[in-house]
N, C-alpha and C positions, 0 to 999 in steps of 0.2 A: 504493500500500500504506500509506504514512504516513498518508494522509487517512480511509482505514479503519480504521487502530488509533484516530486521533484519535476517530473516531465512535464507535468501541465501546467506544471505555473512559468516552465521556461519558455512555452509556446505563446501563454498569454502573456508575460511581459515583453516577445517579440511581437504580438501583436498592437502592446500598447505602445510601442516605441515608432511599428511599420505607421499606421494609422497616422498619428499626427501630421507623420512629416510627407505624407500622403496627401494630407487633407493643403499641409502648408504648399508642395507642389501643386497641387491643383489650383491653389489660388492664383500663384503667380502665372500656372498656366491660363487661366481667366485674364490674367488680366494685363497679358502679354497678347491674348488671342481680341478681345477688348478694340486695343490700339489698331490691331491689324486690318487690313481691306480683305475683300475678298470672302473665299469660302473659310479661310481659315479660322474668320472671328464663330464661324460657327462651333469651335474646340469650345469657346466661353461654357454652351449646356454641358458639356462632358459634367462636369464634379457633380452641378444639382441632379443631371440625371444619372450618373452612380447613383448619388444617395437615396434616389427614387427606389432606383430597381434591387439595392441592397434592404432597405424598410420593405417593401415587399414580398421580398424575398423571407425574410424574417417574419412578417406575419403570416403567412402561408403554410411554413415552417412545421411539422409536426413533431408532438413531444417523442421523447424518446420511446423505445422498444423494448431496451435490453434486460437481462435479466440483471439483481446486484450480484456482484462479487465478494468472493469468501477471503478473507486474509486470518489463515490460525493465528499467526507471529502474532495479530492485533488481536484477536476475540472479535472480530469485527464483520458483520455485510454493507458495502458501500455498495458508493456510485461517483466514479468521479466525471470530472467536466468532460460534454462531448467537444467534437475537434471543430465545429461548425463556427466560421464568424458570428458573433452576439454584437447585442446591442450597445455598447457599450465603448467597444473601438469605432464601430461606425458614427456613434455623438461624438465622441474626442475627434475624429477626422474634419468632420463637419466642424465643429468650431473652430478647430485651427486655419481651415478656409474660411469662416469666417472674421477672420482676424484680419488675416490678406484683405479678403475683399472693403471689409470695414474698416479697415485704417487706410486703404486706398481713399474711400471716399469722403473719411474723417473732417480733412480740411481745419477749418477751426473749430468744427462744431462740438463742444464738451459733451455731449448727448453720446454722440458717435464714440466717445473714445472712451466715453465709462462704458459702451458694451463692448468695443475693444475688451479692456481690461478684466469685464464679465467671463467674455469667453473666452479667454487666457486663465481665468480662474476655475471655471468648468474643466476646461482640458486637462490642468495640471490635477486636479480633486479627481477626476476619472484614471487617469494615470494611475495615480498614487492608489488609488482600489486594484485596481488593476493590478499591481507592480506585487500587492500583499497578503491579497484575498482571491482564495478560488471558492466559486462553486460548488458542494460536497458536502453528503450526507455517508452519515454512518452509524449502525444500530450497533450498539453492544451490550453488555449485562446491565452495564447503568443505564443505561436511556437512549438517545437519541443528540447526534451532534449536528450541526450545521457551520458550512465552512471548512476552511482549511487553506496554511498549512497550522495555523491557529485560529479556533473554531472563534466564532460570532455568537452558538448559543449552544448551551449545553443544557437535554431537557431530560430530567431524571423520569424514568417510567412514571413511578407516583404524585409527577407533576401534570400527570395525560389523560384524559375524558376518555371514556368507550367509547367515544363518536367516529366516525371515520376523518378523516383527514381530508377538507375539504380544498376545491382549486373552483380557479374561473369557468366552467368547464371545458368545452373542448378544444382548448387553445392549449390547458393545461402549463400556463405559466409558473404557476406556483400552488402549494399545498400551505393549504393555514392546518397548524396543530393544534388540536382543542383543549389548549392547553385549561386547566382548573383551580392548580396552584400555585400561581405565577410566582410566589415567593420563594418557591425549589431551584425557578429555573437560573442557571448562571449566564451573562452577556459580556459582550464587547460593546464597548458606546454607552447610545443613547438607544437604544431598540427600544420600539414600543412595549408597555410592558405587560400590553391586553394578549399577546399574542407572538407567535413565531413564524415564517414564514419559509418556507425550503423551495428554493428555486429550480424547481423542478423540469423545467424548459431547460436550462442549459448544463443538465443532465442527461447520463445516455438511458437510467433506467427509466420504465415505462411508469410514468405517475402511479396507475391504479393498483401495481405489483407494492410499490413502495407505500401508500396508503393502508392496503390490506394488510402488508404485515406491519406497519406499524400499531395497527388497531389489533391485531394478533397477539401480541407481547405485550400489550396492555391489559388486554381480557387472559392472558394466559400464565400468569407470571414463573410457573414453574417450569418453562422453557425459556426462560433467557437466559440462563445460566451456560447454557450450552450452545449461543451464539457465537461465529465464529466459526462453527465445526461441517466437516461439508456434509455430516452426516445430518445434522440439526436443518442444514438449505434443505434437503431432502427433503426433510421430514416437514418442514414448515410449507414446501412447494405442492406437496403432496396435502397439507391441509386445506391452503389454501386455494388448489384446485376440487377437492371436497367437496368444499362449503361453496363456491361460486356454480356448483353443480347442482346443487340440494337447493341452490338460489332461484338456479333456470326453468325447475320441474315445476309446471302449473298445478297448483292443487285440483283438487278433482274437485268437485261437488257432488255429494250422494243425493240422489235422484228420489223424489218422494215414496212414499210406500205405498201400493193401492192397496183398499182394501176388499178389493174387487165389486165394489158397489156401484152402478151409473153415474155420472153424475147429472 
C-alpha cells in the first residue's frame, strides 16, 4: 500500500506542476495568436476550448468499477486514486491562463489585478493540495480512513450509523458517512464537523462495493478484526453478494384462500 501512495502522489504532483505551466503557455499562446492576422488568431479558442472538452469530459466521467485491495503488511482494504485527469489540475490550468490573459488586459485597472492576484492565489492553494493530499480510502479494524499519505479523517467504527453511505447519485462523486458521533471522529483542518465525505469519483473502487461494506463492518462488528486478510475479502465479497441477492428476489404474495363459495 505504501508503494502505491508513493506512486500516486508522484503522478499527481506531476500533474500539479504539468497543469499550470500548461494553463501559463496557453495564455501566452492566446495572446500571441490575439496580435496575429490571419487564421492563426484562431489558436486564441484553443485553451477555452481545452477546458470545455476536459469539464466534459469529467462530467461524463463514470465512477469507478474496481474491486478494493487487500494489503496484510496494513490490516487494511483500500482504494487508491485512479490514473484519470481530475478536476483539480484542470482549475489550477485555467487560472494560470487566466492570469496571462488578465494581467494582459489589466492596464490600470485595480479591479483586474486583484483577480490577477485571486487567481494566483487559487492556483498556488490547489497546488499545494495537490502536492500533499491524495484521494484514498481504507477500512481496517479501527474504522475507516480518508486520504493519504496523511489521512484528512479518521472515523472509528463506533462513530458510524447503520445507514448506508450515501453519494449524489449516479455521478457518484462522493459518499457522505453517516456518521452519529462526530466526537470519535479524528480530522485534519477545519472539516465540517456534521459529516465526512470520501471522494469516491477519483477512486478506482466502484462507490456501491465500498458503501456496502462499509455498512457491513458497522452492523457486523465481529468481523473486523480480521480485515486485511484475503480470506476475510472473500468472505465479506461472498456476503455481500448474498445479501444484494436476497435484495433482488420479489416477495411473493400469497394469493387468497377460497372457500369454495360463489361469490
Amino acid at each position: 500500500m505504501r508503494e502505491i501512495i508513493a506512486a500516486a502522489l508522484r503522478r499527481q504532483r506531476a500533474s500539479a506542476l504539468i497543469a499550470p505551466a500548461v494553463g501559463f503557455g496557453g495564455g501566452l499562446l492566446s495572446q500571441w495568436a490575439d496580435s496575429a492576422s490571419g487564421a492563426v488568431g484562431l489558436l486564441a479558442v484553443v485553451p477555452p476550448a481545452l477546458l470545455l472538452v476536459l469539464s466534459v469530459r469529467d462530467l461524463v466521467r463514470r465512477p469507478g468499477t474496481a474491486e478494493l485491495r487487500v494489503d496484510e503488511t496494513a490490516s487494511a482494504f483500500f482504494s487508491s486514486p485512479n490514473r484519470t485527469l481530475t478536476v483539480p489540475p484542470i482549475l489550477c490550468g485555467w487560472f494560470a491562463f487566466m492570469v496571462v490573459d488578465s494581467g494582459h488586459r489589466a492596464g490600470d485597472d485595480p479591479l483586474r489585478w486583484t483577480l490577477v492576484a485571486a487567481y494566483v492565489l487559487l492556483c498556488v492553494a490547489i497546488t499545494a493540495g495537490q502536492w500533499w493530499r491524495l484521494p484514498f480510502v481504507a477500512l481496517t479494524a479501527a474504522g475507516v480512513t480518508c486520504g493519504a499519505p496523511r489521512p484528512l479523517a479518521v472515523v472509528p467504527w463506533e462513530a458510524l450509523g447503520t445507514g448506508m453511505p450515501m453519494g449524489p447519485g449516479a455521478a457518484g462523486r462522493y459518499l457522505r458517512l453517516p456518521i452519529v458521533r462526530p466526537e470519535l471522529v479524528r480530522r485534519v483542518g477545519r472539516w465540517p464537523r456534521t459529516g465526512v465525505l470520501v471522494p469516491v469519483r477519483e477512486l478506482t473502487v466502484a462507490p456501491a462495493l465500498l458503501a456496502a461494506a462499509i455498512q457491513h463492518y458497522v452492523t457486523h462488528p465481529q468481523h473486523r478484526a480480521a480485515i486485511g486478510t484475503p480470506a476475510e475479502y472473500t468472505r465479506l465479497r461472498r456476503a455481500l453478494t448474498d445479501g444484494a441477492a436476497e435484495r433482488a428476489v420479489p416477495t411473493r404474495r400469497t394469493p387468497p384462500v377460497s372457500d369454495g363459495q360463489p361469490g
